[in-house]
C-alpha positions as a Markdown table, in Angstrom:
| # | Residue | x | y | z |
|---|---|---|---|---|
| 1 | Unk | -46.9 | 13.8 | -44.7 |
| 2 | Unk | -44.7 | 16.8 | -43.0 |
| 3 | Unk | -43.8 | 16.2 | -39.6 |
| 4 | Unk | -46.3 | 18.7 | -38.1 |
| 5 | Unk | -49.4 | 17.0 | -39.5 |
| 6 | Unk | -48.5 | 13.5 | -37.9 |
| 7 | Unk | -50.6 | 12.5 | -35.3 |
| 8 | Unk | -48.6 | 12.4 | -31.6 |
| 9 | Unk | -50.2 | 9.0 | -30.9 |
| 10 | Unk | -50.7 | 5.9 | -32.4 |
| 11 | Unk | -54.0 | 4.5 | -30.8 |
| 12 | Unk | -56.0 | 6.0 | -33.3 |
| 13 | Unk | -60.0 | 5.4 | -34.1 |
| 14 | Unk | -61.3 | 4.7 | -30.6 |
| 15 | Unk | -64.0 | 7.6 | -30.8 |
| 16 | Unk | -65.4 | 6.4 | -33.6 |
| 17 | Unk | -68.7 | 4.4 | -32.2 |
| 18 | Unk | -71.4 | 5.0 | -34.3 |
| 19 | Unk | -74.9 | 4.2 | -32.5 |
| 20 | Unk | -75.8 | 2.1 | -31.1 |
| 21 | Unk | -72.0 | 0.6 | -30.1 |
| 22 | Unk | -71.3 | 1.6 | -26.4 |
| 23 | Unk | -69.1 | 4.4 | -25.0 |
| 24 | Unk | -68.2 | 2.2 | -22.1 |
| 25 | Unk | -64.7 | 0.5 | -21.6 |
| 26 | Unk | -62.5 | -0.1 | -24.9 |
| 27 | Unk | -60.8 | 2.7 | -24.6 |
| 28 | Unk | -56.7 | 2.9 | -25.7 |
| 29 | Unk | -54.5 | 2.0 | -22.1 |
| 30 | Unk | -52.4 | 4.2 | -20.7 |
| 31 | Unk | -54.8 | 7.3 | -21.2 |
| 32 | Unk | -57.0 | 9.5 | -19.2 |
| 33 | Unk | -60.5 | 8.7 | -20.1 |
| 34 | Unk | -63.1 | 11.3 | -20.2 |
| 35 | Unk | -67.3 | 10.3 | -21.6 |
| 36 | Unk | -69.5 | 13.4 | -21.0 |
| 37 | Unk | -73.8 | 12.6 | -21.3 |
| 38 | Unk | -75.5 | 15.0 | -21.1 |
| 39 | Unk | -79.5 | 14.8 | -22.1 |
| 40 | Unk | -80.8 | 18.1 | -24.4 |
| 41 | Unk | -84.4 | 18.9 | -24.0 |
| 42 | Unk | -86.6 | 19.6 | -27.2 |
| 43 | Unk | -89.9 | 19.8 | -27.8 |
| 44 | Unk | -89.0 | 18.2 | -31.7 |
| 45 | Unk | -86.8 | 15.9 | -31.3 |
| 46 | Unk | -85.4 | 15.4 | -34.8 |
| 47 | Unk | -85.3 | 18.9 | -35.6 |
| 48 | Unk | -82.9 | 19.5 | -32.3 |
| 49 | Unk | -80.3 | 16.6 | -33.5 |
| 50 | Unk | -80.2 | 17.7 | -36.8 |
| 51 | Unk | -79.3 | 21.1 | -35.9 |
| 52 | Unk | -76.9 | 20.3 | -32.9 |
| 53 | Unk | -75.3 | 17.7 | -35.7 |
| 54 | Unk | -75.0 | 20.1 | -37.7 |
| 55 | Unk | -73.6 | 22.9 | -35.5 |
| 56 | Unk | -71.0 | 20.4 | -34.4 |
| 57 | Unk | -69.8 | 19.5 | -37.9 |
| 58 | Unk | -69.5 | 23.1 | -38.9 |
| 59 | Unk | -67.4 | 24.0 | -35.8 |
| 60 | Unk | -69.8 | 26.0 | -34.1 |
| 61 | Unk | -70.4 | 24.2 | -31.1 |
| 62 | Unk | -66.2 | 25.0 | -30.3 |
| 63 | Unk | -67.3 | 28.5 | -31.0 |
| 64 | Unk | -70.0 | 28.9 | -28.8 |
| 65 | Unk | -67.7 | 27.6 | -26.2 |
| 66 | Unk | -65.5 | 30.4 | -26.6 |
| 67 | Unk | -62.8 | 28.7 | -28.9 |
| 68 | Unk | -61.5 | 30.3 | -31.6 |
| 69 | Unk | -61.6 | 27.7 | -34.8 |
| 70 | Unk | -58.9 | 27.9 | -37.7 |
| 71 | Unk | -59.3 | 25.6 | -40.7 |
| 72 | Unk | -59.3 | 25.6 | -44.3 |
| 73 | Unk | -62.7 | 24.1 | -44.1 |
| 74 | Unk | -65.9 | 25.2 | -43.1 |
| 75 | Unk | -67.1 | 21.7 | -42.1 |
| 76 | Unk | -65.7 | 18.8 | -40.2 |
| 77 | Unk | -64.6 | 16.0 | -42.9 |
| 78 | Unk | -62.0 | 13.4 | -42.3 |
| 79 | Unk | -58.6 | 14.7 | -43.2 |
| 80 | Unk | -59.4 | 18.3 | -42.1 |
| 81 | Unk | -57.0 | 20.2 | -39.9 |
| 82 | Unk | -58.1 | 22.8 | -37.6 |
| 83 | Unk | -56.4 | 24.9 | -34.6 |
| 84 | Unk | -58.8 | 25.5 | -31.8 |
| 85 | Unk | -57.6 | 28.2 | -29.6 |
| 86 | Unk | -58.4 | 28.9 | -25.8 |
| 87 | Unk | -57.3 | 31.6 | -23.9 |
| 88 | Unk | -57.3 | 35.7 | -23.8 |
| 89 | Unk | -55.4 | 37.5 | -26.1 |
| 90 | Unk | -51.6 | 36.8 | -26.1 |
| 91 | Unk | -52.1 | 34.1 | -23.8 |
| 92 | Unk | -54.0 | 32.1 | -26.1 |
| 93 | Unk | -53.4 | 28.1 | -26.1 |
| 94 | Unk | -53.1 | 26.7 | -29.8 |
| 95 | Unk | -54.5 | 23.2 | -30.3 |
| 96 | Unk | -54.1 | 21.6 | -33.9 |
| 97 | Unk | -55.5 | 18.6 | -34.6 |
| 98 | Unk | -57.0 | 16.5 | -37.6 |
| 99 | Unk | -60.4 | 15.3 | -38.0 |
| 100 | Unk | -60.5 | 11.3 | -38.2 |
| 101 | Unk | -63.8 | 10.9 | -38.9 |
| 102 | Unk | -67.5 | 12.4 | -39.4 |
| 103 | Unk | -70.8 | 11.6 | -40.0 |
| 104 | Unk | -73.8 | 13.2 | -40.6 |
| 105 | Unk | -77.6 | 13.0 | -40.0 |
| 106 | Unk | -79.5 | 10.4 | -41.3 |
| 107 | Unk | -83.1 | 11.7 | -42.9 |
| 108 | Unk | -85.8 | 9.9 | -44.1 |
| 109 | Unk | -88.1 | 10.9 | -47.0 |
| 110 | Unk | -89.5 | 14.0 | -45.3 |
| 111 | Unk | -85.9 | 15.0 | -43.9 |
| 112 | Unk | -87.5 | 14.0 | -40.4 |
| 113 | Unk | -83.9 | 12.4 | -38.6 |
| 114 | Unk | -84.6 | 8.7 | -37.6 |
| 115 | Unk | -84.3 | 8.0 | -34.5 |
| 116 | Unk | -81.2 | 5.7 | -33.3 |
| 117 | Unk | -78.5 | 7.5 | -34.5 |
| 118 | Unk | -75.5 | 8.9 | -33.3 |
| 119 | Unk | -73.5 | 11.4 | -35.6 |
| 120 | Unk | -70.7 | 14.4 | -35.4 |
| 121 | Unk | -66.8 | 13.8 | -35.4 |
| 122 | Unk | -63.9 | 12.8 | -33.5 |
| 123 | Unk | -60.3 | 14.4 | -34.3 |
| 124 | Unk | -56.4 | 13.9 | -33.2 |
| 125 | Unk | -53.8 | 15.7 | -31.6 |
| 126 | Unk | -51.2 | 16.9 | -33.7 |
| 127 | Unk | -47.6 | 18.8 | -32.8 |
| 128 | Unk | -48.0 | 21.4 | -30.6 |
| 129 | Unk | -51.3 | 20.3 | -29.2 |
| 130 | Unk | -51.5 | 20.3 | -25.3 |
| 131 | Unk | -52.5 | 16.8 | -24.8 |
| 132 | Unk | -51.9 | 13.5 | -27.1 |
| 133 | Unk | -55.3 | 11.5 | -27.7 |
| 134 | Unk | -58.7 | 12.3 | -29.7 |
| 135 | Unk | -62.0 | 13.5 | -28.8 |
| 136 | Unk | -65.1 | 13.2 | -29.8 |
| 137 | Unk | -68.6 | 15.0 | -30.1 |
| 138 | Unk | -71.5 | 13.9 | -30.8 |
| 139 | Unk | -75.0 | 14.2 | -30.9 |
| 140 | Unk | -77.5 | 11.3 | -30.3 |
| 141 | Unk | -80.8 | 11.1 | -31.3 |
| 142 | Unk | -81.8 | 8.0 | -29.3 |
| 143 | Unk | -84.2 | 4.8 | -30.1 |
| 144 | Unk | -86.7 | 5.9 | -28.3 |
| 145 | Unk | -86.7 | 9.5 | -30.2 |
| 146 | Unk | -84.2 | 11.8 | -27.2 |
| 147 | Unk | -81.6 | 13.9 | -27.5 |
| 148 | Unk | -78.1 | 13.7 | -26.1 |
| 149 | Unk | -74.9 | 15.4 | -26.5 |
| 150 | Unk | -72.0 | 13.5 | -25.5 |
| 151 | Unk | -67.9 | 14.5 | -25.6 |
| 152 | Unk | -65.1 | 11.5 | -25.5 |
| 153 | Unk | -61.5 | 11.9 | -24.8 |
| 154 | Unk | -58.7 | 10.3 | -24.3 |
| 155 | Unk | -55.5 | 11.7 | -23.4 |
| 156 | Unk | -52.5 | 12.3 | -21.7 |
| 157 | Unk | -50.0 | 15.4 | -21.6 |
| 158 | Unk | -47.7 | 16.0 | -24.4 |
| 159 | Unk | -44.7 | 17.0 | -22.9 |
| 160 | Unk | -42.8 | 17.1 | -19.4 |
| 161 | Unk | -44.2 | 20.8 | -19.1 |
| 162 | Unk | -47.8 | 19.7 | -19.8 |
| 163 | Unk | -47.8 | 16.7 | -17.0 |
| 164 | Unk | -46.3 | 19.3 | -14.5 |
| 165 | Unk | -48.8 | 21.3 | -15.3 |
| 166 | Unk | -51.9 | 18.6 | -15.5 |
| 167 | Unk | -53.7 | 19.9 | -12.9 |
| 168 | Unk | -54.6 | 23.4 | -14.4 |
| 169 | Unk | -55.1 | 21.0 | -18.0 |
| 170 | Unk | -57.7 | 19.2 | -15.8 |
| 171 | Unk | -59.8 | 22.1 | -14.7 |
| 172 | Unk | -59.8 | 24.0 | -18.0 |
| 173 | Unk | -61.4 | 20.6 | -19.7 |
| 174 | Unk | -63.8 | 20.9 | -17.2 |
| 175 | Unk | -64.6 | 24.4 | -17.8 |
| 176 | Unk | -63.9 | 23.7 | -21.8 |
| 177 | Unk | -66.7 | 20.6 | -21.9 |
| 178 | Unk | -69.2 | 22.6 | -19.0 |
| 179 | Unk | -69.1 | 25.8 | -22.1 |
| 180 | Unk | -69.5 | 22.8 | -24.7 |
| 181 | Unk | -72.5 | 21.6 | -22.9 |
| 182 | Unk | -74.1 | 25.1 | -22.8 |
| 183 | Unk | -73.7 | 25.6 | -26.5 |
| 184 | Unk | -75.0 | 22.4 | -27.2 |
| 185 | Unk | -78.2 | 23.4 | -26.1 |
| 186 | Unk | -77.9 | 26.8 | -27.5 |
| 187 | Unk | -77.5 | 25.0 | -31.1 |
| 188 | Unk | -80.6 | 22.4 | -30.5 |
| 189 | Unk | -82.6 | 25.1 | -28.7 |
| 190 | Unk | -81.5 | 27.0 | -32.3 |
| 191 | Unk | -83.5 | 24.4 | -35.2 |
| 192 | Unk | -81.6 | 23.4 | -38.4 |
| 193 | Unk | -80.9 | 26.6 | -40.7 |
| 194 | Unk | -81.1 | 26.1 | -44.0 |
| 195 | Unk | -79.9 | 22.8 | -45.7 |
């Protein structure tokens, strides 16, 4: 593996908690932890998680943020790099990263999602990334038949510049997972397209 698609940290894996293992505590030490809940309204249920899963797998919930989205790949599968890009023209931050792990909706017979699920994907920093850690996004289609988007991370700057500069990093998370929320429910609020 070239030196620009290693991972820049070794505490690989945490994000992957498929349901119903909690997003509470076990997170890598030493890192900023970050677990973002946020309850999506539907009026069907299964329809919504399949198509928010399925927005997040196919990079669109980053794009309705506002992120730009390179990859080779149209969908989120382990092994898959992608560059998410924020910023305004020339000023444009460049985050590559490689996807970990993903997994999709589970449908029964009728293609209805069953409920107590959790699916999407979590990815890792790579050089030139910002941050070292891994995030995660998810959709949740709970036991008792809700929906829920949720974001992990955990991080910590990647270089001397970064951790002077953490403060600014800080608030354009925040901004980055309050756009993530609001595309979220754009995508549920959407249905599944075409399967």
């Amino acid at each position: 593996m070239e030196a620009m698609d290693r991972f820049t940290y070794d505490e690989r894996g945490a994000t992957d908690r498929p349901f119903p293992e909690s997003l509470d505590g076990g997170w890598p030490n030493g890192y900023t932890v970050m677990v973002e809940t946020h309850a999506i309204e539907a009026a069907d249920p299964s329809a919504a998680f399949i198509a928010l899963t399925e927005g997040i797998l196919a990079w669109n919930l980053h794009r309705g943020a506002g992120l730009t989205m390179e990859s080779d790949a149209g969908r989120a599968e382990p092994g898959v790099r992608v560059v998410s890009g924020f910023g305004l023209g020339r000023v444009r931050i460049k985050a590559p990263c490689r996807v970990l792990w993903s997994r999709s909706p589970q449908l029964d017979g009728a293609g209805r999602a069953e409920p107590g699920q959790r699916a999407g994907f979590g990815y890792g920093t790579l050089p030139g990334h910002p941050v070292r850690g891994e995030e995660g996004f998810y959709a949740e289609l709970t036991a008792d038949n809700r929906v829920v988007f949720i974001c992990t991370a955990y991080s910590m700057p990647a270089s001397l510049l970064y951790r002077l500069a953490s403060p600014v990093t800080r608030l354009t998370q925040r901004y980055v997972l309050s756009r993530y929320v609001l595309s979220a429910r754009a995508l549920a609020a959407a249905g599944p397209g075409p399967r």
